[in-house]
C-alpha positions as CSV (number, residue, x, y, z in Angstrom):
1,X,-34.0,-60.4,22.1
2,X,-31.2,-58.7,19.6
3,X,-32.5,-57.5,16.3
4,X,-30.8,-58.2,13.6
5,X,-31.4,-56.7,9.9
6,X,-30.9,-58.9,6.9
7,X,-28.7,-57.1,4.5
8,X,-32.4,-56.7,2.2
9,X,-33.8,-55.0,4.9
10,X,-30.8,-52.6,5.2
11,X,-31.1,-51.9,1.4
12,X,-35.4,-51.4,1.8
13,X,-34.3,-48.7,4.6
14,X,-31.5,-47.2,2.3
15,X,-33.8,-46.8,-0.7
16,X,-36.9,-45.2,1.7
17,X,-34.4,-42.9,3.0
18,X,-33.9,-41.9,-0.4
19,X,-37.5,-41.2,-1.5
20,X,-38.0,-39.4,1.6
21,X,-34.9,-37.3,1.6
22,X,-35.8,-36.4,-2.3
23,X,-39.5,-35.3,-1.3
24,X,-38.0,-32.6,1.7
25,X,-34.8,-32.5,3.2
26,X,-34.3,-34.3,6.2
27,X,-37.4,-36.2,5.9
28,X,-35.3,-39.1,5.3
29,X,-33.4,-38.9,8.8
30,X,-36.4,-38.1,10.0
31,X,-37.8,-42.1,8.5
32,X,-34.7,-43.3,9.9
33,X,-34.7,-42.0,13.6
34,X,-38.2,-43.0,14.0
35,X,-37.4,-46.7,12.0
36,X,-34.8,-47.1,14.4
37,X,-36.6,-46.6,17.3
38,X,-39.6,-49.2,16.4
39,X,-37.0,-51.5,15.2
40,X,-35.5,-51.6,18.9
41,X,-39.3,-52.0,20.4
42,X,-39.1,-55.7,18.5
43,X,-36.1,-56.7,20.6
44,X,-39.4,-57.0,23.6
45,X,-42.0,-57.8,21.9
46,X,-41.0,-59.8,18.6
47,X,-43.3,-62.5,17.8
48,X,-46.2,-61.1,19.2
49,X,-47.2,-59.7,16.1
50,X,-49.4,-61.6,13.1
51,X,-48.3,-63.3,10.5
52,X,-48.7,-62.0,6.9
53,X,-47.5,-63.9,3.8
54,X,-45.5,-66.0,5.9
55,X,-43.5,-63.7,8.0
56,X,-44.5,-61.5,11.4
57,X,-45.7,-58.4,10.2
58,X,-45.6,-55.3,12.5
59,X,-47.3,-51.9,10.9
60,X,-44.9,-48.8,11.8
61,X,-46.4,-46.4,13.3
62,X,-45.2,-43.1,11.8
63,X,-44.9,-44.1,8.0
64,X,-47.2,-46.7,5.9
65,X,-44.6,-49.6,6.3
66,X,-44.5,-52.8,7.3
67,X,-41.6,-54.2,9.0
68,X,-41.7,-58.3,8.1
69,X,-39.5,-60.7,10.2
70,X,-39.3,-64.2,11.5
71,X,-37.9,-65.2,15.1
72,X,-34.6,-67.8,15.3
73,X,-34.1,-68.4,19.1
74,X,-33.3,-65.4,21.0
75,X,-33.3,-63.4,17.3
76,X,-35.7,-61.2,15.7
77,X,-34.6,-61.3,12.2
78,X,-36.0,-58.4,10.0
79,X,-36.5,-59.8,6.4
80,X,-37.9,-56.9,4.9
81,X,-39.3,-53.2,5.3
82,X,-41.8,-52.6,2.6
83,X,-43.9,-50.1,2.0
84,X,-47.1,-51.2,2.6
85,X,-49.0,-49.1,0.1
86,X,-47.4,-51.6,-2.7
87,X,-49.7,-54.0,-4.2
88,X,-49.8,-56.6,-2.0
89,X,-48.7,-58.9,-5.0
90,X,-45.5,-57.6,-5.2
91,X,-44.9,-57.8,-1.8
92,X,-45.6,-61.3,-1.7
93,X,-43.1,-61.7,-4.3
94,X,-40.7,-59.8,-2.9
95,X,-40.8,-61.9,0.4
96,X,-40.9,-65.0,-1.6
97,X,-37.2,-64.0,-2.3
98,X,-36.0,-63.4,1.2
């Protein structure tokens, strides 16, 4: 299956980066090397995964995020990557959007 990332998703990745990158150089890279890598993992095995608040919901396995995405045909579509220490509130609010 391809992955695809909604343009949220890109933006969730770009402002992780960030908070990582500000707590130690290169951490950030770091998030985004390893992202990258369990991103791909989804093009074999997307929809296996529960649903939460709607969406598929796959727990990375490096950093305390959840990636959330829905499957159209041959497509995993990544909605969102949140961190999943948020209230869980606001992260049903957040996917409510997307």
């Amino acid at each position: 299956m391809n992955v695809i990332l909604e343009d949220d998703a890109k933006q969730d990745l770009r402002e992780s980066f960030h908070f990582y990158e500000e707590d130690e150089p290169g951490a950030g890279w770091y998030f985004l090397d390893k992202m990258q890598a369990e991103l791909q993992t989804l093009g074999g095995f997307g929809g296996v995964h529960r649903q939460r608040f709607g969406l598929h919901f796959y727990a990375s396995k490096r950093f305390p995020h959840g990636i959330y995405y829905r499957i159209e045909g041959d497509t995993v579509q990544i909605a969102a990557i949140l961190d999943s220490r948020r209230d869980p509130k606001l992260i049903r609010k957040i996917l409510r959007k997307r």
